[in-house]
VEXVEXDREN-985761 format. One line per 3 residues: number of its first residue (from 1); their letters; for each residue x, z, y of N, C-alpha, C. Coordinates in steps of 0.05 Angstrom, whole numbers, plus 32768, in hexadecimal, padded with zeros to 4 digits. Each point is the difference from the previous one (the first is absolute). Example, Ala and Ser with C-alpha at 12.3 -4.5 7.8 and 13.67 -1.06 7.14 Angstrom:
BEGIN
1 = AS = 8108,809C,7F8E,7FEE,8000,8018,8012,8000,8018 | 7FF9,7FF2,8015,8010,8001,8018,7FF1,800E,8016
END
This chain:
BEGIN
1 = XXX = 81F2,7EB6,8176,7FF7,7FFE,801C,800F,8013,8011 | 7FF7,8017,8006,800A,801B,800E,7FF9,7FF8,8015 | 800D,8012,8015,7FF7,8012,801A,7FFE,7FE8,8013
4 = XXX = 8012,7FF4,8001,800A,7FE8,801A,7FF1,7FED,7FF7 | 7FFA,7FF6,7FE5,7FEA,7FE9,8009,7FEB,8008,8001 | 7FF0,8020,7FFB,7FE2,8003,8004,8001,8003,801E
7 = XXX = 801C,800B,8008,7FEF,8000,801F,800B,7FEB,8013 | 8010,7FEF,7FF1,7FF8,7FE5,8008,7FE7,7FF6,8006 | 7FF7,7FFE,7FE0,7FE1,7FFC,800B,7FEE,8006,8006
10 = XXX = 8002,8017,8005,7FEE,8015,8010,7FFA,7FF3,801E | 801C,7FF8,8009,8007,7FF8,801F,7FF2,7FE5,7FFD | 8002,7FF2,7FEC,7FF7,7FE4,8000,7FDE,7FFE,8002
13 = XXX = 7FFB,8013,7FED,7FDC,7FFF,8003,7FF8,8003,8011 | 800F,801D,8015,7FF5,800A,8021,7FFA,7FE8,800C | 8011,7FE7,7FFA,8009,7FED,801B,7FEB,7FE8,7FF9
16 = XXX = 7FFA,7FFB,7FE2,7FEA,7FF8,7FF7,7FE3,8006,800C | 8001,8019,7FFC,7FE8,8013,800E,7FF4,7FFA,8014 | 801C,7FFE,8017,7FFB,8008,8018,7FFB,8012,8001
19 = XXX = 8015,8016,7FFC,8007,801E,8003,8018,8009,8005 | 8001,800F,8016,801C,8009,8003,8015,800E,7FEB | 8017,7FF9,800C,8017,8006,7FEA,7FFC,801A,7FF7
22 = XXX = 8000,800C,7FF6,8003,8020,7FF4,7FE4,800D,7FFF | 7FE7,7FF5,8003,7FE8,800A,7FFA,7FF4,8008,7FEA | 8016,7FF3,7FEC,7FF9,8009,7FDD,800F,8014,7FF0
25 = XXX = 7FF7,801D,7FFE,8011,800F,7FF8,800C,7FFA,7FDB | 8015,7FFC,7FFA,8003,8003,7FDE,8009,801B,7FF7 | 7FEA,7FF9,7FEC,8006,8021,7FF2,800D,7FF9,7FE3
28 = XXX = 8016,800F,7FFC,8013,7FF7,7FE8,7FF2,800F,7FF0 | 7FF0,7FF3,7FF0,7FF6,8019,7FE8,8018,7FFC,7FEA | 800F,8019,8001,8014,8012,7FEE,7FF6,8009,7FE8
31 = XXX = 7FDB,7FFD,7FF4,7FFA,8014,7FEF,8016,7FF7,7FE3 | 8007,800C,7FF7,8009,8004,7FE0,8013,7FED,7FFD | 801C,7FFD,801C,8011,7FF4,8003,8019,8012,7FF7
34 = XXX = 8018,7FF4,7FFF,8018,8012,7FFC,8008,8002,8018 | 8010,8017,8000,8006,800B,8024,8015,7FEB,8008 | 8016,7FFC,7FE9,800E,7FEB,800D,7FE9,7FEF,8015
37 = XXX = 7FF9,7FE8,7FEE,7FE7,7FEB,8014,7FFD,8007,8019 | 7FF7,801D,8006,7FF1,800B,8014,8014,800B,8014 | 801D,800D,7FEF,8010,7FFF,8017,800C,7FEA,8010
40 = XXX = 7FF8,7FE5,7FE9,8012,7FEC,8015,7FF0,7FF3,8013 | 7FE4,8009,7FFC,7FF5,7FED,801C,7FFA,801A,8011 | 8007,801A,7FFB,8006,801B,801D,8015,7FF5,800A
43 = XXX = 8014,7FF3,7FEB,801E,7FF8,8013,8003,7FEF,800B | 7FE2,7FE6,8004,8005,7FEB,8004,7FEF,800A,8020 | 7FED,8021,8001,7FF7,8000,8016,7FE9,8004,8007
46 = XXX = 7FED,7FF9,7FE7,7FE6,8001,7FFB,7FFC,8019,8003 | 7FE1,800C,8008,7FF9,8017,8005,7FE0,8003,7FF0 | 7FFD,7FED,7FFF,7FD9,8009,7FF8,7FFC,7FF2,7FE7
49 = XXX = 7FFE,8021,7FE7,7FFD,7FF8,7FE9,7FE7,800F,7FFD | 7FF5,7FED,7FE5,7FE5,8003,7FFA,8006,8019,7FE1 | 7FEB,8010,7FF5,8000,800A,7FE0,7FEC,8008,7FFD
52 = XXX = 7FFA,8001,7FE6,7FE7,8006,7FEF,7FF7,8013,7FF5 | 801A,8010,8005,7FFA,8016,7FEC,8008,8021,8008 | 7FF0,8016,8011,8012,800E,800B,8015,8015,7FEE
55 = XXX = 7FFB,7FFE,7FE3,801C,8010,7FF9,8016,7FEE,8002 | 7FFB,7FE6,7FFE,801D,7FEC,7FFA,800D,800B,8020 | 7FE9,7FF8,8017,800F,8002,801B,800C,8020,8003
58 = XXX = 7FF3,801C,7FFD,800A,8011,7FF6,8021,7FFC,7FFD | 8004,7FF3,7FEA,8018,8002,7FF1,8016,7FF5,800B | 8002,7FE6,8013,8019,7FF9,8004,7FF8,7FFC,8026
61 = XXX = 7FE8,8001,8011,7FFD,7FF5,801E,800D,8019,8007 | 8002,801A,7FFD,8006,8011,8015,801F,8000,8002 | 8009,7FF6,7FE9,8025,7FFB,8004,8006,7FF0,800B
64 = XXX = 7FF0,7FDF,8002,7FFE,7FE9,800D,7FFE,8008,801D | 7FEF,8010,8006,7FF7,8006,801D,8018,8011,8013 | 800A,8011,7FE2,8013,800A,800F,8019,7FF7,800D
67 = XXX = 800B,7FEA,7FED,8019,7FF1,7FFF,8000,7FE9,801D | 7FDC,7FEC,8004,8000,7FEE,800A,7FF4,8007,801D | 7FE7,8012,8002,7FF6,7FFF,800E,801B,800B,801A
70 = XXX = 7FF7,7FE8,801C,8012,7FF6,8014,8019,7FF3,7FF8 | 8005,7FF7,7FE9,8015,7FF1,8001,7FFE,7FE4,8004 | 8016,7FFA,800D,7FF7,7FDE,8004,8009,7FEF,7FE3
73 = XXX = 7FEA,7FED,7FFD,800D,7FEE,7FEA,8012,7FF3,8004 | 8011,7FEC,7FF4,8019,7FF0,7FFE,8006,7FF0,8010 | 7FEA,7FF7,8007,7FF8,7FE8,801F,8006,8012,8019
76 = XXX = 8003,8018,8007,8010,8012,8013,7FE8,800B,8010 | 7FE0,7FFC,7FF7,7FF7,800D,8012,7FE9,8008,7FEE | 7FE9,8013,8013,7FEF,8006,7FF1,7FEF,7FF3,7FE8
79 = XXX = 7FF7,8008,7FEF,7FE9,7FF3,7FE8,7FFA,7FEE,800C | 800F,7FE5,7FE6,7FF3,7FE2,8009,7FE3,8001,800B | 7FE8,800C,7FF1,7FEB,7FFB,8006,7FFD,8013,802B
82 = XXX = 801C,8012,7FFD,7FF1,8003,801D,7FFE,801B,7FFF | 7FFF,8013,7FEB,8000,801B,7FF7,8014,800F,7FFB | 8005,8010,8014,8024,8010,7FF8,7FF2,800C,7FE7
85 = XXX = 7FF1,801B,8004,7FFA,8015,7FE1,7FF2,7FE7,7FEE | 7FFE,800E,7FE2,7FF0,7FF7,7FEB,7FE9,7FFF,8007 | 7FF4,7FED,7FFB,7FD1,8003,8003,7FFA,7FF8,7FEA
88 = XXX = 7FF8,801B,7FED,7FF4,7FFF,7FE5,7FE5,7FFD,8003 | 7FF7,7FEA,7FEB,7FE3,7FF6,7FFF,7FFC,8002,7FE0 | 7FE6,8012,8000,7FF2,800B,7FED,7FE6,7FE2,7FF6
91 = XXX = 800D,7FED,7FE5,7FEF,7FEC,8001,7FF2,7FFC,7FE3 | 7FFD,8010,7FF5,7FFF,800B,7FE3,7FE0,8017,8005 | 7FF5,7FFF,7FEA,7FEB,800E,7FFD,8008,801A,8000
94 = XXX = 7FF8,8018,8018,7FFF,801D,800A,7FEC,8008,7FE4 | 8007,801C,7FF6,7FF0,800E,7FF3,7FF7,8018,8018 | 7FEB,800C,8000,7FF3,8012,801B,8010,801B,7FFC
97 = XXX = 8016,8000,7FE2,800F,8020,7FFD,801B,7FF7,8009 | 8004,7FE7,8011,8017,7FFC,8001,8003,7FFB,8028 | 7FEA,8004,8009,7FFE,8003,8017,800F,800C,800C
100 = XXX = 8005,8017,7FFC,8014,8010,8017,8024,7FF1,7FF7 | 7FFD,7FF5,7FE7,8027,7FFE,8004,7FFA,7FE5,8009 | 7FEA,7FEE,7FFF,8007,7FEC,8011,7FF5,7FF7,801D
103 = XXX = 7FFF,8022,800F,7FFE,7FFF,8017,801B,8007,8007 | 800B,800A,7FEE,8020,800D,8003,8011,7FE4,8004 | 7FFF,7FF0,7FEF,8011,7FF0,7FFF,7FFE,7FE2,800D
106 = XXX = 7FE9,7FFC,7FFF,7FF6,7FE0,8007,7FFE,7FFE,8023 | 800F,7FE8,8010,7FEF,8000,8016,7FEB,7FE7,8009 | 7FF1,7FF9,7FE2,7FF0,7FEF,800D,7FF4,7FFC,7FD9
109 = XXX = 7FE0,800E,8002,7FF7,7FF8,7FE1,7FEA,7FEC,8001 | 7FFD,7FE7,7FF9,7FFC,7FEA,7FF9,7FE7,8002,7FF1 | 7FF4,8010,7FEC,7FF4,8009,7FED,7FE8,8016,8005
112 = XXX = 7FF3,8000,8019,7FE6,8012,8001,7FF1,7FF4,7FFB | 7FEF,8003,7FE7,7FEA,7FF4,7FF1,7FE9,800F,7FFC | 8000,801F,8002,7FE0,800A,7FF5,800A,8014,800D
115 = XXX = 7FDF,800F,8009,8001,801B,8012,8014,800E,7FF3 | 7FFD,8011,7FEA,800E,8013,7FFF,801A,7FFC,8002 | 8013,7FE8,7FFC,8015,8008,8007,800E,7FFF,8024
118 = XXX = 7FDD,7FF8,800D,7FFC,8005,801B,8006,8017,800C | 7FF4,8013,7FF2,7FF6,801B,8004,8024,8013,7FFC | 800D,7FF7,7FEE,8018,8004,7FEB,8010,8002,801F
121 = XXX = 8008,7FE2,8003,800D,7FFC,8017,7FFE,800A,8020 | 7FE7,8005,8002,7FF3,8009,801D,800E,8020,7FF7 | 7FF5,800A,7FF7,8009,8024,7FF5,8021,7FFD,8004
124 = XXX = 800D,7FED,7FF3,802B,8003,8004,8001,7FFB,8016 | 7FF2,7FE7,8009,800C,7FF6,8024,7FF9,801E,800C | 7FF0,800F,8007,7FFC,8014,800F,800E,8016,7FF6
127 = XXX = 8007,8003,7FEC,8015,8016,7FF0,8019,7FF7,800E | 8009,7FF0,7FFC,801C,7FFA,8002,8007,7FF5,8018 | 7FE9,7FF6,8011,800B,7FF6,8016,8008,7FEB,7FFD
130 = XXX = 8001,7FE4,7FED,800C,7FEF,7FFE,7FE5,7FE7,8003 | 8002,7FED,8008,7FF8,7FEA,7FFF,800F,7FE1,7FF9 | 7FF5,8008,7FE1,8006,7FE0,7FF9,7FEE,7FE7,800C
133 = XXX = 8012,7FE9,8000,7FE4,7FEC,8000,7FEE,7FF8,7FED | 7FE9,7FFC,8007,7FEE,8000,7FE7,7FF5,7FDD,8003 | 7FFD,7FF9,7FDF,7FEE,7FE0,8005,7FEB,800D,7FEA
136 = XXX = 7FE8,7FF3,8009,7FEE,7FFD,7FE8,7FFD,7FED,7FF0 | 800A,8008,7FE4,7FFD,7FEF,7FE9,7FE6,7FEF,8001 | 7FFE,7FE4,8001,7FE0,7FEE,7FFB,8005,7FEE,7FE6
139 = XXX = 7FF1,800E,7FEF,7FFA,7FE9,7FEE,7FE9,7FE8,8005 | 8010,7FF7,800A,7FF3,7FDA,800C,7FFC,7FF3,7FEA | 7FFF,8007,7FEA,8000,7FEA,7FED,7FE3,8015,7FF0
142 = XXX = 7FF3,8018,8001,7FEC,800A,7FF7,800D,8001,7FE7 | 8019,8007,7FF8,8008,8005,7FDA,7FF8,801E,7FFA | 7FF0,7FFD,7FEE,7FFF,8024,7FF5,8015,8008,7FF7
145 = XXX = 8017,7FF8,7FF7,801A,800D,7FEC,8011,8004,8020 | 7FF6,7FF8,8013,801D,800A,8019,7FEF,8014,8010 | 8014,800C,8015,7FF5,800C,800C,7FFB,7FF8,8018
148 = XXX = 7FF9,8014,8015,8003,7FF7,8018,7FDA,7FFD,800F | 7FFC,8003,8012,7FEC,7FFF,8009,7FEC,7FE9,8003 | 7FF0,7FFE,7FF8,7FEC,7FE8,8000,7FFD,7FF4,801E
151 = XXX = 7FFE,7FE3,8000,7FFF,7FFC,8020,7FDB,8004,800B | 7FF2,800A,7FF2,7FE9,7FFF,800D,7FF9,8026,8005 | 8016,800C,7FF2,8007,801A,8004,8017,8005,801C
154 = XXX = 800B,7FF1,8005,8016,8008,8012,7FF9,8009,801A | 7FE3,7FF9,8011,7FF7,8010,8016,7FF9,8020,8004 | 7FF7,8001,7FE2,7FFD,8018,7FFA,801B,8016,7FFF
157 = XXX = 8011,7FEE,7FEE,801A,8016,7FFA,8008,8002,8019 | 800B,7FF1,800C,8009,800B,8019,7FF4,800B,8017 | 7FE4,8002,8003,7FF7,8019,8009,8009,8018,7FFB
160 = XXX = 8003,8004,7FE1,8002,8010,7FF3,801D,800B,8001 | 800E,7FEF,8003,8020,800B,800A,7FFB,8006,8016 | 7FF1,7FF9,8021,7FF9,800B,8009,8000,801B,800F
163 = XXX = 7FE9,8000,7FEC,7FFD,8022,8000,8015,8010,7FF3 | 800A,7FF7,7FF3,800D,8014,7FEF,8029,7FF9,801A | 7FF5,7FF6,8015,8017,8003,8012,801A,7FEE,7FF1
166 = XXX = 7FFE,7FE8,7FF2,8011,7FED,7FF5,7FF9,7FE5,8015 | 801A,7FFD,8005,7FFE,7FDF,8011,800F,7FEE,7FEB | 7FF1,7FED,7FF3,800E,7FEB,7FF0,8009,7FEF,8017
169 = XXX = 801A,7FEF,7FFF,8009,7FF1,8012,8002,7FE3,7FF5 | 7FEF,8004,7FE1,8004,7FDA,7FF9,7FEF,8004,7FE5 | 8003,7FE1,7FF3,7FEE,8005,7FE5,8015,7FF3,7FF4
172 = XXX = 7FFE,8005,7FE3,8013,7FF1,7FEA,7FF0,7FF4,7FE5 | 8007,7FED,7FF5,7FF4,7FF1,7FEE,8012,7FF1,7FED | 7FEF,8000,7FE9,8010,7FF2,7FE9,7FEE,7FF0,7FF8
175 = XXX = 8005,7FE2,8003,7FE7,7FED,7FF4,8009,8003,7FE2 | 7FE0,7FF4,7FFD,8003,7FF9,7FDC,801B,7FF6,7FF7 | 800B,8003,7FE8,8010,7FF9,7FF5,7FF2,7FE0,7FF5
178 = XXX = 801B,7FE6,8000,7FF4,7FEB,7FF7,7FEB,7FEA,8014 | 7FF6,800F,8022,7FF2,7FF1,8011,8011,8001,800C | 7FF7,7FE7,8015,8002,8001,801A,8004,8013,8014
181 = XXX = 8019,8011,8009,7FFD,8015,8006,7FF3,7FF4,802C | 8001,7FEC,8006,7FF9,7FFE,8018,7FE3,800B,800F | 7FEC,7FF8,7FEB,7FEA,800D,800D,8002,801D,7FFD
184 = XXX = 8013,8011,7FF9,7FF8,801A,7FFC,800E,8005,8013 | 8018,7FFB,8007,800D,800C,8016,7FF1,7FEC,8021 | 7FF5,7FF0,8003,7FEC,7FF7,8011,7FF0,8016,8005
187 = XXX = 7FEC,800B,7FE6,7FEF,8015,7FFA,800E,8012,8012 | 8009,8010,7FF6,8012,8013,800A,800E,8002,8022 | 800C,7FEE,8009,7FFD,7FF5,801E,7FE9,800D,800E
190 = XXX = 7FEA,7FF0,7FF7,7FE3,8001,7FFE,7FFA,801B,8015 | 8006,8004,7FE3,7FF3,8023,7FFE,8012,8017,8019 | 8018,7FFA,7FFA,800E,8010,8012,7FFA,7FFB,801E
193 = XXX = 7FFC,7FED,8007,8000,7FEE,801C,7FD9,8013,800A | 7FF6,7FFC,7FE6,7FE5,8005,8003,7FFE,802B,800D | 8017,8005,7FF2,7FF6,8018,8002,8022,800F,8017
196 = XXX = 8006,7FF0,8009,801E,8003,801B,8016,8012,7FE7 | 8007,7FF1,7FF3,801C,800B,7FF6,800F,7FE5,7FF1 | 8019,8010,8015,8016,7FE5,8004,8012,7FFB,7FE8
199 = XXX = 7FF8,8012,7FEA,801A,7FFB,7FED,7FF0,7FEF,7FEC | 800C,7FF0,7FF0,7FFC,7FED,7FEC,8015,8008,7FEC | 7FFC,8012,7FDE,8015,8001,7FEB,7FF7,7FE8,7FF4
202 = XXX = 800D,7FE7,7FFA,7FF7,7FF2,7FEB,8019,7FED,8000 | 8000,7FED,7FE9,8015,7FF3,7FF5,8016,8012,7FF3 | 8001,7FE9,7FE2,8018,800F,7FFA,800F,7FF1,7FF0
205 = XXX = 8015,7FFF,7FEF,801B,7FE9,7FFF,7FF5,7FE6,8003 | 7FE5,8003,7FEA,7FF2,7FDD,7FFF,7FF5,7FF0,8011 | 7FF5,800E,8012,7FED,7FFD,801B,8003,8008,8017
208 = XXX = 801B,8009,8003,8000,800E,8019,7FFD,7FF0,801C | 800D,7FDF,8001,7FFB,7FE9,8013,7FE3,8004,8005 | 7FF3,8001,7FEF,7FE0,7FF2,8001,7FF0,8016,800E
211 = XXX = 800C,801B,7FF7,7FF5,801B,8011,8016,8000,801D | 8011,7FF1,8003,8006,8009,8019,7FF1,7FE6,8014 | 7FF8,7FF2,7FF2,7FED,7FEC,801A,7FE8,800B,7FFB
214 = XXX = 7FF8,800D,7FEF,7FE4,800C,8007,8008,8023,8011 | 8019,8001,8009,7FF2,8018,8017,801F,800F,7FF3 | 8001,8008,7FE6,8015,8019,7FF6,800E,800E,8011
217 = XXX = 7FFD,8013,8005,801E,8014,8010,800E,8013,7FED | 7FF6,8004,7FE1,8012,800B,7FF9,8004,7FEB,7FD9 | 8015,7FF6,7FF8,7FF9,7FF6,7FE6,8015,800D,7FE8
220 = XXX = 7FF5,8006,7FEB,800D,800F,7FEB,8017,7FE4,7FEE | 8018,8002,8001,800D,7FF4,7FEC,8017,800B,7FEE | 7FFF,8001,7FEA,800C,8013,7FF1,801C,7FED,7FEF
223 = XXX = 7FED,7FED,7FEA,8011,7FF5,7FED,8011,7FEB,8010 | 7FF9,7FEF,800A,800E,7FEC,800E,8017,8006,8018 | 8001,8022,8006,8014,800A,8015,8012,800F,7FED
226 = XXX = 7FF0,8007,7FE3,8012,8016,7FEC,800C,7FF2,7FEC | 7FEE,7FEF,7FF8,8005,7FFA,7FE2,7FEA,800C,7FF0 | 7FF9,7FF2,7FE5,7FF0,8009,7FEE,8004,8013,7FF5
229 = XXX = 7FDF,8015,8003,800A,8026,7FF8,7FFD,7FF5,7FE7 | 800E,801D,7FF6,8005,8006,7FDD,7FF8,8019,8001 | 7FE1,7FFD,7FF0,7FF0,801E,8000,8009,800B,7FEA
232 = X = 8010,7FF4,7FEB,8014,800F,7FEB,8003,8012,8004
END
């Protein structure tokens, strides 16, 4: 597949939609790719990659950042998507001891699921001065083995960010594996519309069409822009 036909059809679903051109952000998830891969779609221009893991990002984004950020890609002008610097998205499960390096590094974490790592993140943003964007993780599908916030819990949590001086700017969701992922990201719409926050994380290589007519502004695609990882 790669870069030019996902956001081919990226452009094609908007128009499906009835959504303007460029309303759907893609996030290249890079996790547990070879740098080659990852350098050729920085060269092709791309700017907004997704990872999972903050020692992997650790190890090779701050040389990436250094080399790309303001350069124009190949096409002669800023990041296809529209982004001169890199915009790292944290889309991988946060541990609450890993809070401060991925307030360091991330500018937008995908993954706030339970107070404490509320509490984790509120304490770095005010340390450091930095503000990432935050989505709240919803488990719309009620699975005990995932995480993410229960939707009959979610009025609560975000009070609770709240107080604790956190503005989430979207929700993110992973339907069941094996359903229908449409009513969940419907769900999710739902919910965000219900409570005024404009970002939508959902879709990802398999579903991303289906989440971008239900609302998406930001969708994760990894294998189909990389190639199949080798966790070897």
């Amino acid at each position: 597949m790669g870069l030019t036909d996902i956001t081919s059809r990226i452009a094609a679903a908007e128009t499906a939609a009835g959504r303007a051109q460029g309303s759907v952000r893609l996030i290249a998830v890079s996790k547990v790719q070879p740098n080659e891969r990852v350098e050729a779609v920085l060269n092709a221009g791309h700017r907004v990659f997704g990872e999972n893991y903050v020692q992997e990002t650790q190890g090779k984004w701050p040389d990436w950042r250094d080399r790309f950020d303001g350069i124009d890609g190949i096409d002669g002008i800023d990041g296809i998507d529209g982004i001169d610097g890199i915009d790292l998205h944290m889309i991988g499960p946060l541990q609450s001891n890993k809070a401060r390096q991925a307030v360091q590094l991330f500018d937008a974490i995908h993954t706030l699921d339970r107070a404490t790592l509320a509490r984790k993140l509120a304490a770095q943003i005010q340390e450091q001065g930095r503000q990432p964007q935050l989505f709240v993780q919803v488990n719309t599908g009620d699975e005990p083995q995932k995480a993410g916030i229960l939707v009959d819990e979610l009025p609560g949590f975000l009070s609770y960010c709240a107080q604790l001086d956190l503005s989430p700017s979207g929700l993110m969701c992973i339907p069941p594996e094996g359903l229908d992922p449409q009513p969940h990201f419907a769900m999710l719409r739902k919910l965000a519309a219900e409570h005024g926050l404009p970002n939508l994380s959902m879709g990802m290589s398999a579903d991303f069409e289906t989440a971008i007519a239900e609302g998406a502004t930001h969708i994760r695609v990894g294998s189909a822009i990389f190639g199949a990882r080798d966790y070897s």
